[in-house]
NUTORGU-265987 format. One line per 10 residues: number of its first residue (from 1); their letters; for each residue x, y, z of C-alpha. Coordinates in nm, 3 decimals, always signed. Example, Ala and Ser with C-alpha at 12.3 -4.5 7.8 and 13.67 -1.06 7.14 Angstrom:
2
1> AS> +1.230,-0.450,+0.780  +1.367,-0.106,+0.714 $
END
This chain:
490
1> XXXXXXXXXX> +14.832,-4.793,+12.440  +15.135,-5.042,+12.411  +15.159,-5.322,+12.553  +15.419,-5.573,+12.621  +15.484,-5.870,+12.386  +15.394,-6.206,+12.563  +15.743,-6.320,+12.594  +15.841,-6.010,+12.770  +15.583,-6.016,+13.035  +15.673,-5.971,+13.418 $
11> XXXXXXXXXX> +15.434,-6.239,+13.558  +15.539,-6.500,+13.257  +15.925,-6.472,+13.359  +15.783,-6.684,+13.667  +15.530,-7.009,+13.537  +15.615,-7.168,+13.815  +15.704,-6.947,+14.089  +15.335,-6.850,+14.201  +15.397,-6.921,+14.584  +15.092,-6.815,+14.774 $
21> XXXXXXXXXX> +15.079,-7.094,+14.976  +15.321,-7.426,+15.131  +15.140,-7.611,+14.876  +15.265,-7.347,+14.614  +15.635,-7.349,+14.684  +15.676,-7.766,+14.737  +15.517,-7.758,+14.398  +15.831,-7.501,+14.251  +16.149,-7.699,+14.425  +16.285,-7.681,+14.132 $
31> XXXXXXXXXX> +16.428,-7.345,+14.200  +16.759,-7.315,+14.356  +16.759,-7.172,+14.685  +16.419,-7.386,+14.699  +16.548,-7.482,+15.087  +16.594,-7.126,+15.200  +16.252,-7.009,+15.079  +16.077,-7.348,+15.212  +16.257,-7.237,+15.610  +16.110,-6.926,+15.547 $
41> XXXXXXXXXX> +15.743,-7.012,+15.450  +15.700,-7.241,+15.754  +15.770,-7.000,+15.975  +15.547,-6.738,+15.804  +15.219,-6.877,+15.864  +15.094,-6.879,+15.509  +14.791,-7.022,+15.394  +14.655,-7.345,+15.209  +14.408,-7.426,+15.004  +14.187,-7.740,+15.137 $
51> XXXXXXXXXX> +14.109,-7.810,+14.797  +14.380,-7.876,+14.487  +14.531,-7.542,+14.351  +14.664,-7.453,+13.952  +14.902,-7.222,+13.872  +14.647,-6.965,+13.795  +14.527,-6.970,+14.133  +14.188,-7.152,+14.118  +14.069,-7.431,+14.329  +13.901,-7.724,+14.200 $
61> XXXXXXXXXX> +13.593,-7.876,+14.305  +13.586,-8.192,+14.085  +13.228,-8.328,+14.076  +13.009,-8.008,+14.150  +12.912,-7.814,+13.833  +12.859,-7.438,+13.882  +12.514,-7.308,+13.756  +12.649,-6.946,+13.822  +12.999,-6.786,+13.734  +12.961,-6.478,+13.834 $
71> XXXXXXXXXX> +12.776,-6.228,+14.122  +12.655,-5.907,+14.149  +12.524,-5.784,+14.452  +12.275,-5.494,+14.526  +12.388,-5.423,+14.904  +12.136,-5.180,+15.049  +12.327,-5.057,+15.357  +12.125,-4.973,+15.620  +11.913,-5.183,+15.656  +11.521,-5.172,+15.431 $
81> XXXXXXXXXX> +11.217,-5.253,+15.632  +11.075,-5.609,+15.537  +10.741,-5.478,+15.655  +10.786,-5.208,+15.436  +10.846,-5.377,+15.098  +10.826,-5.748,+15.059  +10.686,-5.917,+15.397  +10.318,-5.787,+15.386  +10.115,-5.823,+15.732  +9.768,-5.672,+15.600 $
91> XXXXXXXXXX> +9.641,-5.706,+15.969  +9.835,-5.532,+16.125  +9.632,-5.243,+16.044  +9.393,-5.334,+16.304  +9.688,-5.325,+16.537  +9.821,-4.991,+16.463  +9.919,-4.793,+16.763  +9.881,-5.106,+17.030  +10.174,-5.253,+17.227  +10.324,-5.515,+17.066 $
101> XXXXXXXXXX> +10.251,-5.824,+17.265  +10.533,-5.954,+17.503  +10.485,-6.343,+17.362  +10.564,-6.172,+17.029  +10.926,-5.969,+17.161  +10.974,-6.279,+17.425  +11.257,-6.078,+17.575  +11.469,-6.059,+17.333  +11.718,-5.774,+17.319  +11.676,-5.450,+17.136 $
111> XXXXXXXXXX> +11.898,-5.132,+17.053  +11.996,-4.869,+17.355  +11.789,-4.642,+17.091  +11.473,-4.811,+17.179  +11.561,-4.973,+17.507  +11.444,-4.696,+17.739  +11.119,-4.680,+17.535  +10.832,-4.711,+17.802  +10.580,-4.827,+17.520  +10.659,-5.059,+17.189 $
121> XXXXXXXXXX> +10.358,-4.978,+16.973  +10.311,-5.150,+16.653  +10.346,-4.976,+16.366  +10.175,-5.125,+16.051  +10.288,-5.068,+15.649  +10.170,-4.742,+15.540  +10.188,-4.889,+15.201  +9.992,-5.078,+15.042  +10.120,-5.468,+14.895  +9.975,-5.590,+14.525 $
131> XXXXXXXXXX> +10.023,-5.935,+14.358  +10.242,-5.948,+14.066  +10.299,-6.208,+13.750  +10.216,-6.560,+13.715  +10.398,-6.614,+14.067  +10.209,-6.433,+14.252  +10.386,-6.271,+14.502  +10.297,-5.954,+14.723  +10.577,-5.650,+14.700  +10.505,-5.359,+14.819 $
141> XXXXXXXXXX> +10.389,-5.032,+14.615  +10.721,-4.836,+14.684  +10.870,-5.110,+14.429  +10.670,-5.108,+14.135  +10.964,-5.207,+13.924  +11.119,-5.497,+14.133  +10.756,-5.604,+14.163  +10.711,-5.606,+13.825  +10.998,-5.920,+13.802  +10.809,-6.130,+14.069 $
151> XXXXXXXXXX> +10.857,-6.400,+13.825  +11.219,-6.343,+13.763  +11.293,-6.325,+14.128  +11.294,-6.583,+14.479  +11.240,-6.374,+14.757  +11.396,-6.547,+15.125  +11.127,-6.356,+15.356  +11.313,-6.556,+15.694  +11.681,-6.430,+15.661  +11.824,-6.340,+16.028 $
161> XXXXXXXXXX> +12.137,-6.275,+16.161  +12.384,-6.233,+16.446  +12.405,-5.885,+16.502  +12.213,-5.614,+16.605  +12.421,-5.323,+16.507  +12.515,-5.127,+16.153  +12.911,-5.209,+16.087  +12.919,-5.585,+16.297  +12.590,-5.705,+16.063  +12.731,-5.518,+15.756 $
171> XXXXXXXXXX> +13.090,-5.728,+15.809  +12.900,-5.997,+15.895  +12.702,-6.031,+15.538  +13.054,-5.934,+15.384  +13.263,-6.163,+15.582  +13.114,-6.403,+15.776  +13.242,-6.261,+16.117  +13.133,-5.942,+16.306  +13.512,-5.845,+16.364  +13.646,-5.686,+16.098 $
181> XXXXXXXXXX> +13.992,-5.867,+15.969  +13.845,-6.164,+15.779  +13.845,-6.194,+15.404  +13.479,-6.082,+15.221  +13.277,-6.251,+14.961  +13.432,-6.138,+14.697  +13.793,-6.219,+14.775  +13.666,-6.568,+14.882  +13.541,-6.607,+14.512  +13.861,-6.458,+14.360 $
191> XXXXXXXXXX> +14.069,-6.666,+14.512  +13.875,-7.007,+14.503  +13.802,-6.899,+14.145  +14.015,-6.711,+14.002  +13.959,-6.416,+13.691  +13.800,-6.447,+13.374  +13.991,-6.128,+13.228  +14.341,-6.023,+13.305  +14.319,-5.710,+13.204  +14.034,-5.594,+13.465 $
201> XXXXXXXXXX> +14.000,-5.694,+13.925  +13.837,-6.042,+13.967  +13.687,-5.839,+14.231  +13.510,-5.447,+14.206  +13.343,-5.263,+14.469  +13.131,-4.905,+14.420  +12.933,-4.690,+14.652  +12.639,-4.503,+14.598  +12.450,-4.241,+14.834  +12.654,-4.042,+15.035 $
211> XXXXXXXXXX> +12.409,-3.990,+15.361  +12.411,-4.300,+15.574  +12.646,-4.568,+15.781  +13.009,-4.519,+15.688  +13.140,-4.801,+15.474  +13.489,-4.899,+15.531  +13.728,-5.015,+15.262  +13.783,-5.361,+15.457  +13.408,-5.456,+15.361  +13.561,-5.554,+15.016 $
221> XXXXXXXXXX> +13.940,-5.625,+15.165  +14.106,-5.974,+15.113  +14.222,-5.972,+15.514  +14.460,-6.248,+15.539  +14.426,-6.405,+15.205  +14.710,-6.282,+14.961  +14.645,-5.910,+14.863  +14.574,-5.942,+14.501  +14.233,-6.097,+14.609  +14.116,-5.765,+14.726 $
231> XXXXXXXXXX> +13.840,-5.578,+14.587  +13.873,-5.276,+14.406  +13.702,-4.986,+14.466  +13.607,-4.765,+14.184  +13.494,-4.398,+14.238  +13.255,-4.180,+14.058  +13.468,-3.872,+14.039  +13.809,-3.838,+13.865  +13.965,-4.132,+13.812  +13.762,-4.412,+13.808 $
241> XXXXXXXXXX> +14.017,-4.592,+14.042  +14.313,-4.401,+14.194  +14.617,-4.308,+14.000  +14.516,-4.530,+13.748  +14.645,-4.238,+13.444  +14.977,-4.138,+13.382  +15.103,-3.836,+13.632  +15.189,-3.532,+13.360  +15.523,-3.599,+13.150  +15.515,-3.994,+13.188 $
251> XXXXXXXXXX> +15.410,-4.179,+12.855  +15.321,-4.486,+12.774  +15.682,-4.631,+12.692  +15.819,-4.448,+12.953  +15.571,-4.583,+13.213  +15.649,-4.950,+13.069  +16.008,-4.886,+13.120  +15.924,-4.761,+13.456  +15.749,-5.085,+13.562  +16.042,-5.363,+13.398 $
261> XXXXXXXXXX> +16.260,-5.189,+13.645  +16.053,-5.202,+13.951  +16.021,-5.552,+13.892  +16.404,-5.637,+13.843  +16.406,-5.502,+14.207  +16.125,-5.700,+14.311  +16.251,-6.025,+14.151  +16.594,-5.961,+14.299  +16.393,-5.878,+14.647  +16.138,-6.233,+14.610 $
271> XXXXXXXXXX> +16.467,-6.441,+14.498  +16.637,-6.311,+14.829  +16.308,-6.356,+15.052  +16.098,-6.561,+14.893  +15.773,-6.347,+14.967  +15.450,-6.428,+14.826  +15.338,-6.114,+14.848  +15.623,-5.946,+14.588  +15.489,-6.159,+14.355  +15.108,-5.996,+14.430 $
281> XXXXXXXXXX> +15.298,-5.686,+14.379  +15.413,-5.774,+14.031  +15.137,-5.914,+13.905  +14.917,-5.607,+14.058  +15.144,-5.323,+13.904  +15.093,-5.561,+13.563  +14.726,-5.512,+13.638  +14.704,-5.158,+13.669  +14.914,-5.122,+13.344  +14.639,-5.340,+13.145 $
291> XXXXXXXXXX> +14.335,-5.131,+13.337  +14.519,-4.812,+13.180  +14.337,-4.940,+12.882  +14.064,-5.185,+12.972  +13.885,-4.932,+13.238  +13.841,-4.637,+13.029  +13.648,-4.853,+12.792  +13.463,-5.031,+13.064  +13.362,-4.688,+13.218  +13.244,-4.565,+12.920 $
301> XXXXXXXXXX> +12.848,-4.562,+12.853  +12.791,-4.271,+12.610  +12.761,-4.588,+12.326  +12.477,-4.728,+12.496  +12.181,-4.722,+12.288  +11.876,-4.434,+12.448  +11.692,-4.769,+12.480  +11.935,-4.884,+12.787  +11.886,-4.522,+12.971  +11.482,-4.628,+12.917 $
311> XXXXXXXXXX> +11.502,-4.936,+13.042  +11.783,-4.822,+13.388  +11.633,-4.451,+13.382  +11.805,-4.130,+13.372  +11.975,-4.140,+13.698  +12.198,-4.414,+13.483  +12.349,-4.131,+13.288  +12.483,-3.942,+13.589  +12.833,-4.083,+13.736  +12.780,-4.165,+14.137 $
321> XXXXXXXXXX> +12.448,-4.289,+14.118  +12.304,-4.668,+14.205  +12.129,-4.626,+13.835  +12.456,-4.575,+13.676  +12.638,-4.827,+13.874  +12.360,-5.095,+13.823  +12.437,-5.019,+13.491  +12.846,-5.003,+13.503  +12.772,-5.375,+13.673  +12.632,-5.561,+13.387 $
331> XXXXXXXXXX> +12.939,-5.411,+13.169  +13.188,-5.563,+13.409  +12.959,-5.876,+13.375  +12.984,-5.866,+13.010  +13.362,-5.857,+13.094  +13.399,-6.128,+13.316  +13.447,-5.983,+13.647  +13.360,-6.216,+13.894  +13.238,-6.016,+14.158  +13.063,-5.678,+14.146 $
341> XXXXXXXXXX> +12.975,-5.520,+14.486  +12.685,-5.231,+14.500  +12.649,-5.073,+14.805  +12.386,-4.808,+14.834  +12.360,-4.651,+15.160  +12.111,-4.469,+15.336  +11.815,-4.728,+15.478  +11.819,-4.636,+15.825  +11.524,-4.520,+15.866  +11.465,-4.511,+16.269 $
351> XXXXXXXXXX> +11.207,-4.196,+16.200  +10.985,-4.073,+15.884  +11.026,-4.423,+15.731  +10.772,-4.363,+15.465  +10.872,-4.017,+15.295  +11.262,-4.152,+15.319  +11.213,-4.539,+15.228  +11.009,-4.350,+14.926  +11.360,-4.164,+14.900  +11.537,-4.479,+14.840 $
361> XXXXXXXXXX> +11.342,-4.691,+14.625  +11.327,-4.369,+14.402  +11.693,-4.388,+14.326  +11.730,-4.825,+14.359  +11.361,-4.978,+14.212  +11.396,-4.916,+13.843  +11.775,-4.990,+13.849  +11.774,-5.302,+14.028  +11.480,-5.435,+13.801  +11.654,-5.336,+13.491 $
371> XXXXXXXXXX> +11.958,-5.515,+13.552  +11.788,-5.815,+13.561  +11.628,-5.789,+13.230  +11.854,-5.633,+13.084  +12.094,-5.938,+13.205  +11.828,-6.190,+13.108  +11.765,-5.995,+12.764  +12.160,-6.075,+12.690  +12.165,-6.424,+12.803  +12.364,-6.346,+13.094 $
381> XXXXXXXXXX> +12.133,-6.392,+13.375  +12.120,-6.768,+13.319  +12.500,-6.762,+13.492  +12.492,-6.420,+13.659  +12.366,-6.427,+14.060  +12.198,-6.100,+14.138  +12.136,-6.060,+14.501  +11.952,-5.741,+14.672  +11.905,-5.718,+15.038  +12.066,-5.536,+15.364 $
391> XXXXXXXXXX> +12.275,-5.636,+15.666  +11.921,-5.668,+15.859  +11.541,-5.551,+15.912  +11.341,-5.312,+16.132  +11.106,-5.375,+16.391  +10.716,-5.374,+16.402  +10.712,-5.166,+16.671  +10.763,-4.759,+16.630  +11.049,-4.576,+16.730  +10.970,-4.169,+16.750 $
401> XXXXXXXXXX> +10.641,-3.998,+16.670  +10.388,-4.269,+16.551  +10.086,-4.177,+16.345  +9.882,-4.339,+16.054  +10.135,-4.180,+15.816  +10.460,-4.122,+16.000  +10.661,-4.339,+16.221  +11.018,-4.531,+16.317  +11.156,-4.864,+16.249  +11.504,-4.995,+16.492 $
411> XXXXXXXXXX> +11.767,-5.235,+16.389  +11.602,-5.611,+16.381  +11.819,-5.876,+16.332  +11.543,-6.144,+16.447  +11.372,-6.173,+16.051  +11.425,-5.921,+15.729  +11.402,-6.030,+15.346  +11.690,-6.045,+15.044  +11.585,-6.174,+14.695  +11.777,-6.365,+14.441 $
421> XXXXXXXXXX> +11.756,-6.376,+14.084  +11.987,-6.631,+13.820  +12.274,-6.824,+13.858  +12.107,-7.123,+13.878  +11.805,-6.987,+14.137  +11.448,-7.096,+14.102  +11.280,-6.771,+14.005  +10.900,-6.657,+14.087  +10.905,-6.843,+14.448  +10.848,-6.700,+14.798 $
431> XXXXXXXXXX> +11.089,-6.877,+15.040  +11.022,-6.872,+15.463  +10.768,-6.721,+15.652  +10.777,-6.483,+15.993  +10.503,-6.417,+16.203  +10.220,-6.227,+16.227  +10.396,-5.924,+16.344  +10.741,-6.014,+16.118  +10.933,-6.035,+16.438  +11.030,-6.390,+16.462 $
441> XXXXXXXXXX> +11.090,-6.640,+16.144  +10.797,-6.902,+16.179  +10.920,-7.154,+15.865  +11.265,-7.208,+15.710  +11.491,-7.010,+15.873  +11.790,-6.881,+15.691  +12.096,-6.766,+15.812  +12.377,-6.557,+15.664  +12.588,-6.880,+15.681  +12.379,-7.042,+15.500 $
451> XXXXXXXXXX> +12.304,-6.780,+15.234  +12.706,-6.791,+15.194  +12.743,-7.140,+15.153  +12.441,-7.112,+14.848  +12.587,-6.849,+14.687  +12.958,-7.066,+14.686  +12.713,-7.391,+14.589  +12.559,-7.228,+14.295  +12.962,-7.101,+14.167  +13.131,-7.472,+14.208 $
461> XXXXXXXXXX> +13.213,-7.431,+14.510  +13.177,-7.670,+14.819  +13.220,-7.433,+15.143  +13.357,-7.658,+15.329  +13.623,-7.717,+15.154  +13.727,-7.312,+15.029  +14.002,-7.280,+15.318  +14.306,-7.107,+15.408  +14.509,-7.170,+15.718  +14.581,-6.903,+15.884 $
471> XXXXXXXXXX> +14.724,-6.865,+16.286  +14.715,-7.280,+16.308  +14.327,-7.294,+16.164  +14.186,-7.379,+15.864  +13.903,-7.056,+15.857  +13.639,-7.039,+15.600  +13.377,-6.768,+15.469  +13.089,-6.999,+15.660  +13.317,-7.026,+15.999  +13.199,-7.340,+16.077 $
481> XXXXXXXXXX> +12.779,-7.314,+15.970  +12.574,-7.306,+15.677  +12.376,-7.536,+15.470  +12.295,-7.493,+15.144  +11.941,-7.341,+15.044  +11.823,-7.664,+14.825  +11.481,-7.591,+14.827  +11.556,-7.275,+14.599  +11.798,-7.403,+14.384  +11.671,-7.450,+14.020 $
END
């Protein structure tokens, strides 16, 4: 496919017009109707960085040396049952079928799915938990494959959160706030950070699994940060993102001709207005030109060798699937994009946990082990974060039927587990504790705050200072919590 000659591009006719932000424009007053645009910006309630800004949009963090420059996370929307896979309670066997003990709940609330239960029985694993590698560590049978990189891996067994439903936990993990309007992870990262490859999104989102809790394209939005920092969503059917070929009769040339018009107009409209966001627009309908090319390549896995569809499984050949997006993932690693977002849905499992947790970990165990070797065999994983984990856990007590082989797990917000594998991670540890009944975190609690403000640590980035002002206050992806996880750190 063409492309345009360096000298002719859209975003280049503007070095030093990139005005996202007060900071931006008082840094370009060398442009003429610099006082117009500067009366219009104060009034518009734009953002600023905390932190110093470039002209390619990242913000420095002098002093503080990233150990990761990228993430990928394994989102398992639902919410997987601790008890179930990596937080073994072997006695609770001898507890099956009793009511959990009111100094264990101590009042604390619990879904209208389960309030109007007369009884709370506990409900112990119906699976059984083996030690794996040098480490150590218990996981659970139904994850043979994730067990298998106990050594690779730090699993935070005390991770609890805020909210006790599906979509105000799920935008809490993306966001940092249970109302949806705040910018998510990845949008944080792209812009504190920045892109490592013009010609793909600093920021890519993919679903897998249609059953499950609806997932909303504001989970990977930018919310009130500039709109080029949004994720972008890329589908298993047709086009891998929207209208990204030519409609029938448009070329290449003609579509290139197409766009240096459109932005004439929108140069002529940000000289008039002085709107940040017709310069996202520019730069976005730039992007899309380059991803013509770049996706189609990127999206592309009949090269890989047979001995990648070994190590991923089948499922990795089939379009859709968490397999092939697991593998798609370490591709757009290999690329530089800085965030990749997996959600698979499906893990609410409030009856017949066993025979449909066994559903899931069918179609997510092998994947989500292979892309960690298969990162660590390329010498990515050293500066790659992987995380895997949900928006919360279930409870020890049954919802529905309960027998030795079939019962019900509700929402629990109160302790579940996530792991964490390189970017600077300590690998074969077990971090935290609950209690006997996984219920309540006994040691080293973790919150979602502070599992934010890690991640950020281990990419550069000091949380507190990642800001943009927005309605008179300076927000932030950790609101105003969070400590980093130092104990885990490598």
């Amino acid at each position: 496919m063409k492309r345009l000659p360096e000298n002719k591009s859209v975003t280049n006719d503007f070095p030093n017009r990139r005005i996202e932000t007060r900071r931006g424009f008082l840094g370009s007053m060398s442009c003429g109707i610099a006082g117009i645009a500067l009366t219009h910006l104060i009034g518009s309630g734009s953002g600023t960085h905390a932190a110093d800004t470039s002209l390619s949009g990242r913000v420095s963090f002098p002093g503080r040396p990233a150990k990761a420059k990228r993430v990928i996370h394994l989102f398992q929307s639902g919410g997987p049952s601790q008890l179930d896979l990596y937080d073994p309670k072997p006695q609770l066997k001898n507890q099956h079928g009793k009511e959990l003990p009111a100094s264990v709940r101590k009042g604390q609330r619990v879904t209208t799915m389960t309030s109007g239960q007369e009884s709370f029985p506990t409900a112990s694993s119906y699976f059984d938990f083996t030690r794996h590698g040098q480490s150590g560590g218990e996981f659970s049978e139904a994850i043979p494959h994730i067990g298998s990189i106990a050594d690779d891996i730090c699993v935070i067994r005390s991770m609890h959160t805020d909210a006790i439903n599906h979509d105000p936990a799920i935008t809490f993990f993306q966001t940092g706030f249970q109302l949806a309007g705040n910018p998510s992870l990845g949008s944080w990262l792209s812009y504190g950070l920045g892109t490592d490859n013009e010609d793909l999104p600093a920021f890519i989102a993919m679903v897998s699994h249609r059953g499950g809790q609806p997932l909303y394209d504001r989970l990977w939005g930018s919310g009130f940060l500039p709109t080029r920092h949004q994720g972008v969503k890329f589908r298993s059917q047709g086009d891998p993102v929207l209208y990204l070929n030519n409609p029938p009769g448009i070329d290449s040339s003609l579509r290139r001709h197409m766009l240096d018009q459109i932005a004439g107009l929108n140069r002529q409209g940000f000289a008039r207005d002085q709107d940040p966001e017709i310069l996202t627009r520019i730069a976005q309908y730039e992007l899309a030109f380059r991803m013509q090319t770049s996706v189609p390549d990127l999206t592309d896995v009949s090269g890989e060798p047979e001995s990648t569809f070994r190590l991923y499984g089948e499922d990795a050949r089939k379009p859709g699937t968490f397999a092939h997006n697991c593998l798609l993932a370490r591709r757009m690693t290999e690329r530089g994009v800085r965030l990749v977002q997996l959600f698979h849905r499906g893990w609410d499992h409030h009856s017949g946990l066993p025979k449909n947790l066994r559903a899931r970990t069918a179609q997510t165990d092998q994947a989500s082990s292979a892309l960690v070797l298969d990162l660590k065999q390329r010498g990515l994983l050293d500066d790659t974060l992987v995380i895997w984990g949900g928006e919360f856990g279930r409870t020890v007590y049954c919802q529905g039927k309960l027998t030795p082989k079939v019962y019900g797990r509700d929402h629990h917000p109160r302790c579940f587990s996530v792991w964490l594998a390189g970017g600077g991670i300590k690998p074969g540890m077990i971090y935290g504790k609950t209690d006997d009944y996984s219920y309540n975190v006994a040691e080293n609690p973790v919150s979602v705050h502070d599992l934010h403000a890690t991640i950020l640590h281990l990419l550069g980035i000091d949380h507190h200072k990642l800001t943009f002002k927005f309605k008179g206050r300076h927000f932030r992806l950790t609101d105003v919590e969070g400590n980093v996880l130092d104990r885990i750190l490598g």
